[in-house]
C-alpha positions in Angstrom: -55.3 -128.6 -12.9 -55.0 -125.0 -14.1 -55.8 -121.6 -12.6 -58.5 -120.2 -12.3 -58.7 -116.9 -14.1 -60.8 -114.6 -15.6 -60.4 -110.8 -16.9 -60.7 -109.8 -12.8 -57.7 -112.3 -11.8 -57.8 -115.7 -10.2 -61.2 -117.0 -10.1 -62.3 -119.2 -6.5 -65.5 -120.9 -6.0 -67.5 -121.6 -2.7 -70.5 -123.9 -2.7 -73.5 -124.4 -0.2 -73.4 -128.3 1.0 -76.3 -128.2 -1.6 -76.0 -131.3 -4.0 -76.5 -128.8 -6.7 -74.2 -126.3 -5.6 -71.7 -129.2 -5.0 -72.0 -130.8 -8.6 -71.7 -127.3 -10.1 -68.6 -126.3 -8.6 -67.3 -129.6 -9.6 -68.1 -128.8 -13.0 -66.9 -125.1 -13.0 -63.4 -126.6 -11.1 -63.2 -129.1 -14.1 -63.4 -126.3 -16.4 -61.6 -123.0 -15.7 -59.4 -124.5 -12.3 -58.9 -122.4 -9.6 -57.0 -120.5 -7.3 -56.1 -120.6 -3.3 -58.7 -118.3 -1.8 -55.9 -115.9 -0.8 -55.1 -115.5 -4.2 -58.2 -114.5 -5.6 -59.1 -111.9 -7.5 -63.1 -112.5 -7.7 -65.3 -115.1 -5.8 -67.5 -117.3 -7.3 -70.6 -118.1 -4.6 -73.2 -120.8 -5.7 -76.1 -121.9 -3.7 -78.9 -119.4 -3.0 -78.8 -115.9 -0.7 -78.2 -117.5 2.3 -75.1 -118.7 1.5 -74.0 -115.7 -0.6 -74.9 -113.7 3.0 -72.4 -116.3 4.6 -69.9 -115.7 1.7 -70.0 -111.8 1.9 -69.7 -112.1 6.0 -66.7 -114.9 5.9 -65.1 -113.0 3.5 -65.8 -109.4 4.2 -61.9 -108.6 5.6 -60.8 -109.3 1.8 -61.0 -106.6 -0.6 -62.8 -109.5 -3.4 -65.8 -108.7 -5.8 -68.2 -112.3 -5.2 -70.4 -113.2 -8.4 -72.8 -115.1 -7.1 -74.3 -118.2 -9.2 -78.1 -119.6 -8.2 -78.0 -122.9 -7.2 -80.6 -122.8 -4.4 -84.3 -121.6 -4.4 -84.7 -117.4 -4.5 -81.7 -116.3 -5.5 -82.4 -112.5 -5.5 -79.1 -111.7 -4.6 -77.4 -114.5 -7.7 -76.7 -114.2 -11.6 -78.2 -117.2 -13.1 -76.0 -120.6 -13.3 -74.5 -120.9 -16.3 -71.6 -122.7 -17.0 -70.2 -121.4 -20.3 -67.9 -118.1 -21.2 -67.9 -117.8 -17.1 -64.5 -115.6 -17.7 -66.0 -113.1 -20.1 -69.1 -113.1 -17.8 -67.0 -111.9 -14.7 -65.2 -109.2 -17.0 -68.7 -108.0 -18.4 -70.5 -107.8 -14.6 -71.1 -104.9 -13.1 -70.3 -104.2 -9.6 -72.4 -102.9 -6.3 -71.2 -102.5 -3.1 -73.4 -102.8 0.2 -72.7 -101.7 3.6 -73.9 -103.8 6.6 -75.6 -102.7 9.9 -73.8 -103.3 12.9 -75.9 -104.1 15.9 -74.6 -103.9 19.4 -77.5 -105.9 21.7 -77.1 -105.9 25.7 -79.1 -109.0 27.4 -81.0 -108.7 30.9 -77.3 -110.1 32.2 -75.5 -106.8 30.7 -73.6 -108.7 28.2 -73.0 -107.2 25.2 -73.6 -108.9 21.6 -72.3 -107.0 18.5 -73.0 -108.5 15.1 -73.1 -107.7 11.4 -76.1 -107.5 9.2 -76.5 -107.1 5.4 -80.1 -107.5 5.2 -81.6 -106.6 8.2 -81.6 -106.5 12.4 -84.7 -107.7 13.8 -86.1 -107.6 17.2 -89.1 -110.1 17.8 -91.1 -111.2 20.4 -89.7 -114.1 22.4 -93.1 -115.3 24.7 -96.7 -115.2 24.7 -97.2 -111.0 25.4 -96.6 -108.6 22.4 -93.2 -107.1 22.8 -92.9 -103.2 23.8 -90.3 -101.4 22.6 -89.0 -97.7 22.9 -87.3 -96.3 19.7 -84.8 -93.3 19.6 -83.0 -91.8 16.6 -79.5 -90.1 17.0 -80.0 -90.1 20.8 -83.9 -88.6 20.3 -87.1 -90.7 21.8 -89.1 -90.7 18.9 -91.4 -93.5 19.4 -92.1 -94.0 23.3 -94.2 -96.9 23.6 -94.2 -99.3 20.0 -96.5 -102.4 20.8 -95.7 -105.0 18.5 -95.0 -108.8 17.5 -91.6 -106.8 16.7 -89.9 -104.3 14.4 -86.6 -104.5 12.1 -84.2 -102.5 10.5 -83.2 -102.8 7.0 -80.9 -102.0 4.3 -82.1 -101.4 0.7 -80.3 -104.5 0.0 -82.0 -106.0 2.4 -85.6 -104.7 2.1 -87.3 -107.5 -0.1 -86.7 -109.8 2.4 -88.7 -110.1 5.6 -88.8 -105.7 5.3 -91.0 -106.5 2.4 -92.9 -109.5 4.3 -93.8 -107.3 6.8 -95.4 -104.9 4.4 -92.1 -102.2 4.7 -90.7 -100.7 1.3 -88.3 -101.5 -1.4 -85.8 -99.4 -1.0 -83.7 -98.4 -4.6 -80.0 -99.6 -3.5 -78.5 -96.2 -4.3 -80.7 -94.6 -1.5 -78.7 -93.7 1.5 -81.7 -94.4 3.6 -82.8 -97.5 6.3 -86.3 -98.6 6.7 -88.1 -98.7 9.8 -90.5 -100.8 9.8 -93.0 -102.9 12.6 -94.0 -106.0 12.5 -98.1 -106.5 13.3 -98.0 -103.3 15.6 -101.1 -103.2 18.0 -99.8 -100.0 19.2 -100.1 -97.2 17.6 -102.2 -99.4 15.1 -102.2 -97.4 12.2 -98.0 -96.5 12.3 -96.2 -97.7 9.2 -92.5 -97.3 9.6 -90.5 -94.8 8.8 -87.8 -94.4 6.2 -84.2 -92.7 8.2 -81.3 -91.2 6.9 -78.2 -94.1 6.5 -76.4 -92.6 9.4 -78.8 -92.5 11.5 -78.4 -94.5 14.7 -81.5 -96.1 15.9 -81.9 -97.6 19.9 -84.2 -100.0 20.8 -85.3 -99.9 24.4 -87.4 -103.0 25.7 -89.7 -102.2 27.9 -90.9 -104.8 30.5 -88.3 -107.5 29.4 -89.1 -109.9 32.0 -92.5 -110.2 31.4 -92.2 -109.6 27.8 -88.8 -111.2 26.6 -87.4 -110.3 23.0 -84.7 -111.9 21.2 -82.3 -109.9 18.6 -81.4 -111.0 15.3 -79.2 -109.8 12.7 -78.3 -112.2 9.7 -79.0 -115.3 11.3 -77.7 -114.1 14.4 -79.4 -114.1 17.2 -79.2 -112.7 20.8 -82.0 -114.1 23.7 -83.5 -111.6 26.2 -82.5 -108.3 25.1 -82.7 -104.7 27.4 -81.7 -102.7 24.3 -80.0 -102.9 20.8 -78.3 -100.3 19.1 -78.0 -100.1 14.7 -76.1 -98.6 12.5 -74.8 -98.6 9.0 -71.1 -99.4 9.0 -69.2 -97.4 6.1 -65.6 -99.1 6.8 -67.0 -102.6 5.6 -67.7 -102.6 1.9 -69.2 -105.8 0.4 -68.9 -105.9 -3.6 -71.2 -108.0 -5.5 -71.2 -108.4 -9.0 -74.1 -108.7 -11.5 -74.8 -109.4 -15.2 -75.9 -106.4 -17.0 -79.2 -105.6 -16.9 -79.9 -107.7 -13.9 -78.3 -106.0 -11.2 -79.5 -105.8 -8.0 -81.0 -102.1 -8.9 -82.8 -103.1 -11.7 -84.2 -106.4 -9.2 -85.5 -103.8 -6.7 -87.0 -101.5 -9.2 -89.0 -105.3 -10.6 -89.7 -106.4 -7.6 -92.0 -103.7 -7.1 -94.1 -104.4 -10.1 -94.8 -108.3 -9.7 
């Protein structure tokens, strides 16, 4: 079998357990070969964005652009499949490089969690009783008393996802700013979020945790019975996607908007 190799170096490719993700690799191995992952020079990720999210996390120590191919259902954050002129495809993309949140969450036993997020941290309500929360920017109460089903933090990489579900907005990904959004707030009613500077460091404070647990969550992550959770963006982690021209992930945000 030959090496993998495009106009970026060795060429790798990772696959979801996806039967479709599985048959193409096979196909693109067949091809163009490939190369030990601590060879490569660019990362092929096919299945859909939750496995490009694992892809980015697993291999976020290694200094690797990953071109992610759709073989799974959304796919906002994957080039189309195609399995034809892949090399000059990789030469030809374009690159964008996303910073992830860190979260640091302490439980009602005074353990601390800490976690990475690319898309967002969440904090949701865990019983019956709307969660309260406290919320202080930069060391700065600014938000005494949120009543809510929860609220989330998000990157603009991150702010289609459940951001956008929860009515927050698309951020453009060169914005150095994090949105702040609730999720059903019954207190203050009538709050929309707020949009914070990059650096910014946001606390959550839970309020009442025994009688109204909330659980943490950042990429899939998730910590039970918080007391508080600390975010921030974290500049010494640099994730680089890769996208077609034309359909990178700033054009996708700017679309989004209009559909």
């Amino acid at each position: 079998m030959t090496t993998g190799q495009g106009g970026r170096g060795p060429i790798v490719f990772l696959a979801s357990h996806a039967e479709a993700a599985q048959q193409a690799r096979a196909e693109l191995v067949a091809m163009y070969g490939e190369a030990p992952l601590a060879q490569a020079g660019v990362i092929v990720a096919l299945g859909g964005d939750g496995f490009m999210l694992e892809t980015l996390h697993a291999t976020q120590h290694r200094d690797v652009p990953v071109y992610g191919m759709n073989r799974g259902t959304v796919g906002f954050l994957m080039n189309n499949y195609a399995i034809e002129d892949l090399p000059a495809r990789l030469e030809a993309a374009q690159e964008t490089v996303l910073n992830p949140l860190a979260m640091k969450a302490t439980d009602r036993k005074g353990v601390v969690h800490e976690a990475l997020a690319i898309n967002e941290v969440s904090l949701l309500r865990a019983g019956p009783q709307a969660a309260r929360l406290r919320i202080s920017v930069d060391g700065l109460v600014r938000m005494e008393e949120l009543v809510c089903d929860g609220a989330l933090l998000a990157t603009p990489a991150g702010s289609t996802a459940y951001n956008y579900s929860a009515h927050g907005p698309i951020l453009p990904i060169g914005a150095d700013v994090l949105a702040l959004t609730a999720v059903a707030a019954f207190r203050p009613r009538r709050w929309r979020g707020a949009l914070l500077p990059k650096a910014a460091a946001v606390r959550f404070d839970v309020l009442d945790p025994g009688k109204r647990p909330v659980m943490a969550e950042g990429d899939g992550q998730s910590v039970r019975d918080v007391v508080s959770v600390e975010v921030r963006s974290e500049p010494r982690i640099r994730h680089r996607l890769l996208f077609d021209p034309g359909h990178g992930l700033e054009e996708r945000l700017i679309r989004e908007q209009f559909f």
